[in-house]
C-alpha positions as CSV (number, residue, x, y, z in Angstrom):
1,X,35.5,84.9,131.7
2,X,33.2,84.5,128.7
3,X,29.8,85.5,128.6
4,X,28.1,85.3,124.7
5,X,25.0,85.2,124.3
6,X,23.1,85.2,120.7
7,X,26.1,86.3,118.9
8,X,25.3,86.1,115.4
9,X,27.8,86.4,112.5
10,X,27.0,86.8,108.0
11,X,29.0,87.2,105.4
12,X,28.6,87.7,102.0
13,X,30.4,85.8,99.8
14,X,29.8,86.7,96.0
15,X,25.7,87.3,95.9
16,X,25.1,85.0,98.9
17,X,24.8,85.5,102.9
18,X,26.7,82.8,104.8
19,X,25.6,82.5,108.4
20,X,29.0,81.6,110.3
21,X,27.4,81.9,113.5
22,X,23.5,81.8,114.2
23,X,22.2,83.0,117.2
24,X,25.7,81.2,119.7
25,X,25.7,81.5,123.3
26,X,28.6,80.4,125.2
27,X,30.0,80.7,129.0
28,X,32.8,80.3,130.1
29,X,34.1,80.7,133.6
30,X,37.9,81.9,135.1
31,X,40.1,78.9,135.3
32,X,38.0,76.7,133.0
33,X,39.0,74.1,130.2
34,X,37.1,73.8,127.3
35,X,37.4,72.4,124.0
36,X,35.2,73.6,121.1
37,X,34.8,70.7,118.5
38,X,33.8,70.7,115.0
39,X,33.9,70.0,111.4
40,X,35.1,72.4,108.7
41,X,32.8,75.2,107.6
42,X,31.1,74.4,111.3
43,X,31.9,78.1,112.4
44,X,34.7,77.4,114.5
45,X,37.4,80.0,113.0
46,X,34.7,83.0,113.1
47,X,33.9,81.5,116.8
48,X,37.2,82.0,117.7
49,X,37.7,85.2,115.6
50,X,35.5,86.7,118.0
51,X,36.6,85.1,121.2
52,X,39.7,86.6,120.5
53,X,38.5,89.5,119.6
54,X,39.9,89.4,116.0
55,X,36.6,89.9,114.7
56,X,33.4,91.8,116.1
57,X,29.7,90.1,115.9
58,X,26.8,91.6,113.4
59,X,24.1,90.4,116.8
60,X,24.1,89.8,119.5
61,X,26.4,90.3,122.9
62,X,30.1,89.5,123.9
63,X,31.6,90.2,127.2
64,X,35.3,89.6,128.2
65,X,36.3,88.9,131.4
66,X,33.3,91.6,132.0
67,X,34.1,93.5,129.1
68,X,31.3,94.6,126.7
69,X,33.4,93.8,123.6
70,X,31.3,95.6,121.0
71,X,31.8,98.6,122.7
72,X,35.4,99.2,122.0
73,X,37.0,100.6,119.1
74,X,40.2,98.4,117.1
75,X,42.5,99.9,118.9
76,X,41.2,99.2,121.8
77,X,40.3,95.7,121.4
78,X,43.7,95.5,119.9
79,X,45.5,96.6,123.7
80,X,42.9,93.5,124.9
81,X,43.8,90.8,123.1
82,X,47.5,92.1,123.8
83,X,46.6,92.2,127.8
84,X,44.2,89.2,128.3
85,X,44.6,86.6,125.4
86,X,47.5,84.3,124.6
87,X,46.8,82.6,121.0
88,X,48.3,79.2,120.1
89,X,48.0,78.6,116.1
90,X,48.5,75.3,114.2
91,X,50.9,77.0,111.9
92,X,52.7,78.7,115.1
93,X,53.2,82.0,113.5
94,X,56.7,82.2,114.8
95,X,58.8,85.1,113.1
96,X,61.7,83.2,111.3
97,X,64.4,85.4,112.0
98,X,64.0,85.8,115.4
99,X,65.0,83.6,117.7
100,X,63.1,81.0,120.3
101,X,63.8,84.0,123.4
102,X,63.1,86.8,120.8
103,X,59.7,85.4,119.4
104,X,59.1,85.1,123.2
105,X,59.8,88.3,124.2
106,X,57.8,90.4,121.3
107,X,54.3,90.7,123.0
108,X,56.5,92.3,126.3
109,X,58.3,94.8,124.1
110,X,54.5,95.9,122.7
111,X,53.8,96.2,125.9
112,X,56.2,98.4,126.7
113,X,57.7,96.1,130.0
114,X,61.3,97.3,130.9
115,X,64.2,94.8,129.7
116,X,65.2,93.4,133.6
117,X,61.7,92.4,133.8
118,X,61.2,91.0,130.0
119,X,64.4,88.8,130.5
120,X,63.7,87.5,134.1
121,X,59.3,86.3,132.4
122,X,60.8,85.0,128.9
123,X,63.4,82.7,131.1
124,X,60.2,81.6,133.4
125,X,58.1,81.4,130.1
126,X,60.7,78.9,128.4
127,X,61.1,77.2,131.4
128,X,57.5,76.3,131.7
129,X,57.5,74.6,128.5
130,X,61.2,72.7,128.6
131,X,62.6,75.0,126.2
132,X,65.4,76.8,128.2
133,X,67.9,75.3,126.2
134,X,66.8,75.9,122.9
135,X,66.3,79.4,123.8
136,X,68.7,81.1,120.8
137,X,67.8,78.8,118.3
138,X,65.9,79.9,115.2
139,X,62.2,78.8,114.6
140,X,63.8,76.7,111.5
141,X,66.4,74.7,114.0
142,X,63.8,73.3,115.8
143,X,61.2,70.7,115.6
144,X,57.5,71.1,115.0
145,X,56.7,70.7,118.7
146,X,59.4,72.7,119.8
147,X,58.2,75.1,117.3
148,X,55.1,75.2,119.1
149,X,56.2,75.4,122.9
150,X,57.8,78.8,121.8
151,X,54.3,79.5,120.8
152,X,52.9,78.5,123.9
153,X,55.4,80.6,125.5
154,X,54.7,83.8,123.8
155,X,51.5,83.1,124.8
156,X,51.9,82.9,128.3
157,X,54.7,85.4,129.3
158,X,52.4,88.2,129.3
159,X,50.3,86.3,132.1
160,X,46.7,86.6,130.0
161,X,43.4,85.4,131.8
162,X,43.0,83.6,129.0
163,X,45.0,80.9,126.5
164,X,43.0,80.4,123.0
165,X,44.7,77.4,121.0
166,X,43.3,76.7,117.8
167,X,44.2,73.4,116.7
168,X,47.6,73.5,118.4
169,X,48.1,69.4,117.5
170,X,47.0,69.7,113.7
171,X,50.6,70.0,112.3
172,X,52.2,67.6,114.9
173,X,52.2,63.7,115.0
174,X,50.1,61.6,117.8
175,X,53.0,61.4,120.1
176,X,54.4,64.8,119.9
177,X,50.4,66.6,119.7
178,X,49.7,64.5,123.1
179,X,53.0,66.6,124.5
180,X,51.5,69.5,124.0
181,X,48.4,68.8,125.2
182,X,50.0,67.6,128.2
183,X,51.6,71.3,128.8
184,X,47.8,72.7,128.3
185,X,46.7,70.4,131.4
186,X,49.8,71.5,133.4
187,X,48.9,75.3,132.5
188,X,45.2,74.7,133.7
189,X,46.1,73.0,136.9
190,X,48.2,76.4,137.3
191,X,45.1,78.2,137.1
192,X,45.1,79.4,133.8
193,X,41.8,79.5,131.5
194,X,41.4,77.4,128.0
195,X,40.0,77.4,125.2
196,X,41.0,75.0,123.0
197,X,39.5,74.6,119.1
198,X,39.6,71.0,117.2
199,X,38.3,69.0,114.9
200,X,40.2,65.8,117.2
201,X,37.1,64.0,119.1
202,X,40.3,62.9,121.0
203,X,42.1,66.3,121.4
204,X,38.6,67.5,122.7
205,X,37.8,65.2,125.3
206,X,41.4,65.7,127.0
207,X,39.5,69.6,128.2
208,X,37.0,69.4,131.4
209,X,34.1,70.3,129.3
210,X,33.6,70.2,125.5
211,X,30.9,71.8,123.4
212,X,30.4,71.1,119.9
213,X,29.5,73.8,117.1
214,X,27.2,72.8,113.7
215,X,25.7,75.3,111.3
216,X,27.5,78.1,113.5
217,X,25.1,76.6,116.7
218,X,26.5,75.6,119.8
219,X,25.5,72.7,121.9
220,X,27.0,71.1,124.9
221,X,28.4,67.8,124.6
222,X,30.0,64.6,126.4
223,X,32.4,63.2,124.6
């Protein structure tokens, strides 16, 4: 699902090269759970950047799901992350006037996926996640982990091969961060890949595997 290997990243910030990544290689197979842990300024975000294929590497090589990544073009990799990737944010990014079925719905509409269709995945989608009766309720009439099972839901109406969740628990409380966790382990028993990025030694050790990035290196780990 994930094959990098020396994928190096700089940038320049004022007169001075900052090396996010340095020479990562990571693998990743279909169905897999992973956390990636690690401190601030470790290279996680530009890790992730890439995974999702926000960002492109200056070395190296990236391959999605067999994909050479560096290959495509913005647009391109635009239609991919639209296809193949489901993203889970800490801050949710949920659009405020929409409501919980609209913010669900907007990745099929981009897609272009005919309205009978759209209503009968967004009902499954909401369903997954316990949220079928909070379905027209704006993002603001709903709690933080409500909040962010609508996100979880965009994410995985569009069926992607892969879920990335970056810090999905950082704005939620023990209790209600352990919830969602415990929707990422029901999704992964259902055969869905994830990635999931922390700074939480315990979020991390909740995925099958963890590895742990320093000084934009990666290194396997048992937490």
């Amino acid at each position: 699902m994930i094959d990098m290997n020396d994928i190096s990243k700089v940038y320049l910030v004022g007169d001075e090269r900052v090396r996010a990544l340095d020479r990562a290689s990571l693998h990743i197979y279909p169905k897999e759970f992973v956390s990636i842990i690690g401190p601030s300024g470790s290279g996680k975000s530009t890790l992730m950047n890439i995974i999702g294929c926000l960002d492109v590497a200056d070395a190296g090589a990236y391959r999605l799901d067999g994909l050479p990544i560096e290959a495509y073009s913005e647009n391109e990799l635009a239609a991919i992350r639209n296809e193949k990737i489901g993203f889970v944010f800490q801050s949710f990014n949920l659009i405020p006037k929409l409501t919980a079925w609209e913010n669900v719905e907007l990745p099929l509409i981009y897609q272009k996926v005919k309205r009978p269709e759209r209503q009968q995945r967004v009902a499954a989608a909401l369903e997954r996640v316990g949220l079928t009766n909070r379905a027209n309720h704006l993002p603001t009439e709903l709690s933080g982990g409500q909040q962010q099972r609508v996100a979880i839901a965009r994410a995985i109406v569009t069926n992607p091969k892969l879920i990335l969740a970056d810090e999905p628990t950082g704005a939620l409380d023990s209790k209600t961060g352990q919830e969602i966790i415990d929707i990422f382990h029901e999704l992964h028993a259902q055969g869905n890949t994830i990635v999931l990025i922390t700074h939480d030694r315990d979020v991390a050790k909740q995925a099958e595997r963890s590895v742990h990035i320093l000084d934009g290196r990666i290194t396997e780990v048992q937490l």
